[in-house]
N, C-alpha and C positions, 0 to 999 in steps of 0.2 A: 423417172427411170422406167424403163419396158421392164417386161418380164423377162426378155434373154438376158439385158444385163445383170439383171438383180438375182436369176437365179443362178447364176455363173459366178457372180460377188459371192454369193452364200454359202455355194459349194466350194469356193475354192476358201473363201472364211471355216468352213469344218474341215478344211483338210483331205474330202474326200474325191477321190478321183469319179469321172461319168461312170465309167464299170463299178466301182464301188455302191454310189449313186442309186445306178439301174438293180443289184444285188438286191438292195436293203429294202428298194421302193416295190420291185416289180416287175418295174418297165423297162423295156428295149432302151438299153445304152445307145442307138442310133434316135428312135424318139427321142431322148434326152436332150443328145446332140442339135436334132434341129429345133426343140426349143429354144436351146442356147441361143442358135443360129437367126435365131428369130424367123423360119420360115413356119414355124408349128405355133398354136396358140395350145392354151389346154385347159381342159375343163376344170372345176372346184373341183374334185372329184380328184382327179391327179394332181394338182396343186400340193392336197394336200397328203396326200404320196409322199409326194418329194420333200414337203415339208417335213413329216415326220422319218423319213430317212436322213435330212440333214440333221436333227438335232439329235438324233440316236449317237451317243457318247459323245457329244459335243454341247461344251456348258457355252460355249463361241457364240450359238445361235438364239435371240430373246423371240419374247412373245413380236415383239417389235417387228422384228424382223422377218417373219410368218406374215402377219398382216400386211406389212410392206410387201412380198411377194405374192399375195392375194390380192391384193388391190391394182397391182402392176397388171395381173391377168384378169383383171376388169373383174373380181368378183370380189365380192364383201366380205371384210374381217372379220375375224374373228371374237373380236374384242369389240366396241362402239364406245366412243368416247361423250 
């Protein structure tokens, strides 16, 4: 799975709307958008932004699940198996 899908699965898995999303993380609610969109890639660096806006008061989101969205945007987990 890409990074727009996966990060569009996770955010809508915590319940949290893009304006929400962009609040918690940082980033322009319109960024967000075209990552969804798959026209934007994005760095580790914002990845994990988003990452840890999505698990903020959501128990919905695993380690798993992080890595899976880091991996999808071509950069390495966090975890190593």
């Amino acid at each position: 799975m890409e990074l727009a899908a996966t990060l569009k699965r996770l955010r809508l898995k915590s319940h949290k709307s893009i304006y929400e999303l962009a609040k918690l993380s940082g980033l322009d609610p319109a960024f967000i958008g075209r990552i969804e969109a798959g026209t934007r890639g994005a760095s580790r660096e914002t990845v994990l932004r988003l990452a840890f806006a999505l698990v903020y008061n959501c128990d919905a989101i695993t380690l798993h699940d992080i890595d899976g969205l880091l991996q999808d945007a071509e950069h390495a987990p966090l975890v190593r198996v």
